[in-house]
C-alpha positions in Angstrom: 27.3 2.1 19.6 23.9 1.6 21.9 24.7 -0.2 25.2 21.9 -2.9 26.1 20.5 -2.3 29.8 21.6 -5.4 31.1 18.5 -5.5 33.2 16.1 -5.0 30.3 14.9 -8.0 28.8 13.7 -8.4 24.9 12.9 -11.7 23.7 12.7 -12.7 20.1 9.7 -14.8 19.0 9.2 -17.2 16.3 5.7 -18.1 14.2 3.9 -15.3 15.3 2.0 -14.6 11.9 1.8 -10.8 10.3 -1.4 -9.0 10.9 -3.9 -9.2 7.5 -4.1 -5.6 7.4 -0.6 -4.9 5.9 -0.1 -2.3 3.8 2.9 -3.1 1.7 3.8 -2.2 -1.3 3.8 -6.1 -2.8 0.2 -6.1 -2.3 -0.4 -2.3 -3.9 1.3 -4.2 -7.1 -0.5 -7.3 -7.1 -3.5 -5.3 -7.0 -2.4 -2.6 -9.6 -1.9 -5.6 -12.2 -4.9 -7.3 -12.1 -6.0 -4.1 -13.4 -6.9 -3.7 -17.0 -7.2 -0.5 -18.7 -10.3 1.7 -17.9 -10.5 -0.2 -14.9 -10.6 1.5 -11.0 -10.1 1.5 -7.6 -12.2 3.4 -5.1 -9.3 4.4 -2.2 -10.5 5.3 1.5 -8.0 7.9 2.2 -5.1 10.0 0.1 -2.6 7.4 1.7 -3.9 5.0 0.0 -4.0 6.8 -3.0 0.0 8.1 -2.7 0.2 3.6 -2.3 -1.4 3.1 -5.3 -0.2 5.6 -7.4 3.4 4.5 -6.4 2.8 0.9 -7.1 1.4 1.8 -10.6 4.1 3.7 -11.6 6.5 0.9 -11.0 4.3 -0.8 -13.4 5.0 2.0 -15.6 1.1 2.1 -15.9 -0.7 5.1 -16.6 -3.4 6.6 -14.2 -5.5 9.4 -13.5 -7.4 10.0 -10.4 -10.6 12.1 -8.7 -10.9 12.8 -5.6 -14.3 11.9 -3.8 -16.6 13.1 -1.4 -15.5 12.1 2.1 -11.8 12.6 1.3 -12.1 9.1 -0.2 -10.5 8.8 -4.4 -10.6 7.0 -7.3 -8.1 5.7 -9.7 -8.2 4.7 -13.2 -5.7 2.6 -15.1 -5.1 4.7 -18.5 -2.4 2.3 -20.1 
């Protein structure tokens, strides 16, 4: 059990909206199906790749990938 400096003092805030920028895995999905097979998804980094590949396979959709110049990568939707 973590003792709380008594002298330290955290407050809790309400409303403060989320940055745009998240990353989560909801929006990986929601992107993943509005794909249609043969479609793709140029990726900036291999994070974003790892992101996307997870969130297909959830989907149980097929991929297959390239990597780009620029460590950048595409992904295709197979099935």
């Amino acid at each position: 059990m973590t003792n709380i400096n008594k002298n330290s003092i955290h407050k809790i805030e309400r409303g403060i909206p989320l940055p745009s920028n998240r990353s989560g895995k909801t929006s990986w999905i929601q992107l993943a199906r509005n794909m249609q097979i043969e479609d793709s998804v140029l990726l900036e980094n291999k994070k974003e790749l790892y992101l996307m590949r997870s969130a297909m396979y959830t989907l149980r959709y097929s991929t297959t990938f390239k990597q780009l110049e620029n460590d950048k990568y595409r992904i295709w939707r197979t099935k």
